[in-house]
C-alpha positions in Angstrom: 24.1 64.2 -50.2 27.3 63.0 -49.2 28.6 61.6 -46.1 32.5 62.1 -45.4 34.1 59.8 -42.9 37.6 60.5 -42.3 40.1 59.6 -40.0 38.4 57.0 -37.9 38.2 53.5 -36.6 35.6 51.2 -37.2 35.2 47.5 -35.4 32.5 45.1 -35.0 30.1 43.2 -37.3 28.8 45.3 -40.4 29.8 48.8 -39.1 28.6 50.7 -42.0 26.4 47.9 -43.4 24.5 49.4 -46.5 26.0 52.9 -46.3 24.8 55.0 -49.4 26.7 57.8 -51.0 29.9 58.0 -48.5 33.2 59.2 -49.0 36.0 57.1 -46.7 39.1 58.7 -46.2 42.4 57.3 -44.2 39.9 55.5 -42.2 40.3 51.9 -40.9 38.2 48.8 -40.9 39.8 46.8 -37.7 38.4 43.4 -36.6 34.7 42.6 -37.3 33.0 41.1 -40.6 31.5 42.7 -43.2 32.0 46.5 -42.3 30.6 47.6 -46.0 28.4 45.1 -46.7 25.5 45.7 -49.3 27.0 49.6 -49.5 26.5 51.6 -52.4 27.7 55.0 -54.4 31.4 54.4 -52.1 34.6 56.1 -52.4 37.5 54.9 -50.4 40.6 56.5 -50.5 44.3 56.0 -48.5 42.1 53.8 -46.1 42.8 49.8 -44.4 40.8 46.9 -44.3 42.4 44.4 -41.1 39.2 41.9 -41.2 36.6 39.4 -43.4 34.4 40.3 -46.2 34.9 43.7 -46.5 32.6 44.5 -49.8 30.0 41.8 -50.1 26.7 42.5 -52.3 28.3 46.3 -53.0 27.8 48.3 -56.3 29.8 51.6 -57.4 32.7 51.3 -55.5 35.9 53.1 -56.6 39.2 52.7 -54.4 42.6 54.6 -54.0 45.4 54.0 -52.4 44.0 51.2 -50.4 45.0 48.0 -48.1 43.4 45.1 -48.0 45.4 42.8 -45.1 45.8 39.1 -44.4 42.6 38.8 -42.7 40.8 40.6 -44.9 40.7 37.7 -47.1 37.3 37.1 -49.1 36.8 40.2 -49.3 34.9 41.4 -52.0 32.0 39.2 -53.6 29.0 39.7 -55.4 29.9 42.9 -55.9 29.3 44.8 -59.3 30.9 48.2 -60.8 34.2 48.4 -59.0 37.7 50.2 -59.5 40.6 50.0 -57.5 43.9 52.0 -58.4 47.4 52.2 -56.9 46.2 49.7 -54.1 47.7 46.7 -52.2 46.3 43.8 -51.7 47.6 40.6 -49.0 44.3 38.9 -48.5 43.6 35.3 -50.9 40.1 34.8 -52.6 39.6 38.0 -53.4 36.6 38.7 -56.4 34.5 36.2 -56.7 31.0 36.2 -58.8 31.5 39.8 -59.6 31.4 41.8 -62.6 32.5 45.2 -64.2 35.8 45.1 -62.2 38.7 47.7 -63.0 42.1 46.7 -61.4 45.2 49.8 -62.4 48.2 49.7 -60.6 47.7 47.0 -57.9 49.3 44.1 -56.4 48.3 40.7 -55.1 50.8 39.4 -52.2 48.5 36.3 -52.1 46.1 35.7 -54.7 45.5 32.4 -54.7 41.8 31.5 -55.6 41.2 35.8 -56.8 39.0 36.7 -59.7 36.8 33.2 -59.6 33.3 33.4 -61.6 33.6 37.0 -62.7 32.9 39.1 -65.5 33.9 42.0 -67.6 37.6 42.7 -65.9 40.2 45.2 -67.1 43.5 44.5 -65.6 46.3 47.3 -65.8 49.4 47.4 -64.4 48.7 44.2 -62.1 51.2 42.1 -60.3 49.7 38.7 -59.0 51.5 35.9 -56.7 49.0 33.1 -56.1 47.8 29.9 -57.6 44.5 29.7 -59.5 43.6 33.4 -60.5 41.1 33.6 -62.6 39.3 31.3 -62.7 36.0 30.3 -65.0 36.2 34.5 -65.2 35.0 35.9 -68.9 35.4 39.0 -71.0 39.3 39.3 -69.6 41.5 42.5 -71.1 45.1 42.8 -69.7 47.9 45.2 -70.4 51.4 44.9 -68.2 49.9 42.0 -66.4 52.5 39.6 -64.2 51.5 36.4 -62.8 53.8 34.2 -60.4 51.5 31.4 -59.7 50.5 28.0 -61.0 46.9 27.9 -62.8 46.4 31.0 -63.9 42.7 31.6 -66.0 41.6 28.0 -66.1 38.4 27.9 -67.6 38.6 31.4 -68.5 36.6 33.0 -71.8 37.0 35.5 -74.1 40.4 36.8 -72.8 42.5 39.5 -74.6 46.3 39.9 -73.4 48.5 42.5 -73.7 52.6 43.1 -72.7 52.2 40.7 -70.2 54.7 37.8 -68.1 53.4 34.1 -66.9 55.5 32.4 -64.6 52.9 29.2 -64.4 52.2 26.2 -64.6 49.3 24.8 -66.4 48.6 28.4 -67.7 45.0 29.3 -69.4 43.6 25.2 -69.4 40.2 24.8 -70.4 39.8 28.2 -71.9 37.6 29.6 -75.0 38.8 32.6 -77.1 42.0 33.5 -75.6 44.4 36.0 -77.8 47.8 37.2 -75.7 49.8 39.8 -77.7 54.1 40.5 -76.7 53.9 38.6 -74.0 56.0 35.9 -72.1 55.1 32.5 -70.8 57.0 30.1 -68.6 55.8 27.1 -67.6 54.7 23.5 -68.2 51.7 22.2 -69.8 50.8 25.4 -71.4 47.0 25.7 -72.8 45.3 22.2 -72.7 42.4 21.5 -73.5 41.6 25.3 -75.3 39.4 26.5 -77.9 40.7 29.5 -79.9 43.8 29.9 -79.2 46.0 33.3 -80.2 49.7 34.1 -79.8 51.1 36.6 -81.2 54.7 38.3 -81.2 55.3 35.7 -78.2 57.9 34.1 -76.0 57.4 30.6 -75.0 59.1 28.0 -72.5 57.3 25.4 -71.7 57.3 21.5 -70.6 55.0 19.5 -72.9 53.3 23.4 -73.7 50.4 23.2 -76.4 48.7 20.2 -76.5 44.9 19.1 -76.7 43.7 22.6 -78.5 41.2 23.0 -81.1 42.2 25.4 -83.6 45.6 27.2 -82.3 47.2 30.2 -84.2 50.8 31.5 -83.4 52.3 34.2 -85.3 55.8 35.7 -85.5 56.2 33.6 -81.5 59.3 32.0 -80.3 59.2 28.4 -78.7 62.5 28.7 -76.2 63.0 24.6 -75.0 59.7 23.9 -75.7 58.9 19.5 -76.4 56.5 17.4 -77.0 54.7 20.6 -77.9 51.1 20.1 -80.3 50.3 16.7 -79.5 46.5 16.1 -80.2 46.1 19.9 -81.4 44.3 20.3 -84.4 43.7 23.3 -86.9 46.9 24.3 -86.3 48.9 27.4 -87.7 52.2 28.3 -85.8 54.4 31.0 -87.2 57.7 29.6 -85.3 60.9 32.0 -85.6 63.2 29.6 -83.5 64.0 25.9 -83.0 61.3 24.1 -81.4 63.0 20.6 -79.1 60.0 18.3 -80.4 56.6 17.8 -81.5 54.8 15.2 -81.0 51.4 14.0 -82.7 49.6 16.9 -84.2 46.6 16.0 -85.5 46.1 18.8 -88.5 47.1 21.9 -89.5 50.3 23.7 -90.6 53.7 24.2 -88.7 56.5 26.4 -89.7 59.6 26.3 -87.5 63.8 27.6 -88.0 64.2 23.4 -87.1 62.1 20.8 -85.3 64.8 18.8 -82.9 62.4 15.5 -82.6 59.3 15.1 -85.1 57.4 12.4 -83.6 54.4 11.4 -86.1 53.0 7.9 -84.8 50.3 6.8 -87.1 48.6 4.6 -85.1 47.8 7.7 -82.7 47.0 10.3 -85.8 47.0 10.7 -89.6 50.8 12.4 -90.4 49.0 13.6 -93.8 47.2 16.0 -92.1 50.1 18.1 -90.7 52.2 20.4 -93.3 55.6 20.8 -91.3 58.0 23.7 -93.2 61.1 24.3 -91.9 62.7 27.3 -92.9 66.5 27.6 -91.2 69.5 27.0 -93.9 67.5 25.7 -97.1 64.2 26.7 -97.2 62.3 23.1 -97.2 58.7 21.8 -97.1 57.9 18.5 -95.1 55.1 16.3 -95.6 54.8 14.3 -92.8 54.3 10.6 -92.6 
């Protein structure tokens, strides 16, 4: 059975604390912690949340047309099987050690330190402002995904990106299995210290971008004012369909570029042998670096 609450104000500590099988409707959640914690079988709909930790411990929790503000920052933790459509959300540190987490059509006004330690997300239609979403989260798919914020996905694993912008610096660091598909990405220092790394039918700009990966693969991407790009990246193979300002120090692999502005190959850092650099603009010509 089913119980509807609609139209009301909640306050104080843990109002509705581990309500079962409720339907919330343009109901608010004024000041006082933890108003659904440990709730379950939840559906919230054109409702407000004004306070702290909202949805701790919570399972089966699908949200519409939803506001999460300032205060209710922290809000939703350890919480497992939840969907939230055409929603807002102010509040930082949203998501954290949860899992099976559907996000369509929302927006983060502040979401720095969001989506830490979680697992299996789908991200659609999502606009993020913050610094450090994402992070150490796993089993990551993203269509029409915009991030403004520095240190997006660091640590992240097994992320698949789709039609998505990055404004940020130090973007996807420390990551495993990461493949972004038509997407953009601005900002310095893009990727270090990655495993598996896939671009394809990308944009690029970036300050010293792609450096310290093992085993990168870029196909049919574009590398706008990108230096000192590769350095220390091995197993390389880059499908490059512009200039690229410099590269600096590869340490294996295969690099096919229109022109390389600055070919640094110091072999005192790494053996130029083991880096096949093709350039293709004008004359088609094949480099063996030394």
């Amino acid at each position: 059975m089913t119980t509807v609450y609609q139209d009301q104000l909640f306050e104080g500590e843990r109002s509705l604390f581990g309500e079962k099988n409720a339907q919330i409707i343009n109901t608010t959640f004024g000041q006082g912690e933890s108003p659904l914690k440990e709730s379950r079988q939840i559906d919230l709909e054109k409702s407000i949340f004004k306070w702290k930790y909202p949805l701790w411990y919570s399972q089966h929790v699908r949200v519409k047309q939803t506001i999460f503000e300032t205060m209710a920052r922290s809000g939703i933790w350890y919480t497992h099987d939840i969907a939230i459509t055409d929603s807002t959300i102010q509040a930082p540190k949203q998501f954290r050690r949860s899992s099976e987490i559907d996000l369509k059509h929302v927006y983060f006004a502040d979401a720095e330190e969001t989506l830490w330690n979680c697992q299996q997300i789908k991200l659609n239609d999502v606009q993020v402002h913050g610094d450090y979403f994402g992070m150490n989260s796993q089993d990551i798919v993203a269509d029409h995904l915009t991030v403004v914020g520095n240190y997006v996905f660091d640590g992240a694993k097994n992320v698949e990106v789709h039609n998505s912008t990055f404004v940020a610096k130090d973007a996807f660091w420390n990551c495993e299995n990461v493949t972004i598909y038509d997407s953009t990405i601005n900002g310095e220092y893009l990727g270090w210290n990655t495993k598996n790394l896939t671009l394809i039918n990308c944009t690029i700009e970036s300050d010293q971008g792609l450096c310290y990966i093992d085993h990168l693969v870029m196909k049919n991407c574009r590398l706008l004012q990108t230096d000192l790009a590769f350095e220390y990246c091995s197993e390389i193979d880059a499908d490059i369909h512009s200039e690229i300002t410099s590269v600096k120090n590869p340490i294996s692999g295969v690099i096919r570029a229109e022109k390389i502005g600055h070919l640094i190959m110091d072999p005192q850092k790494i053996d130029p042998s083991q880096t096949k650099i093709i350039l293709t603009a004008d004359q088609k010509s094949e480099v063996q670096a030394s």
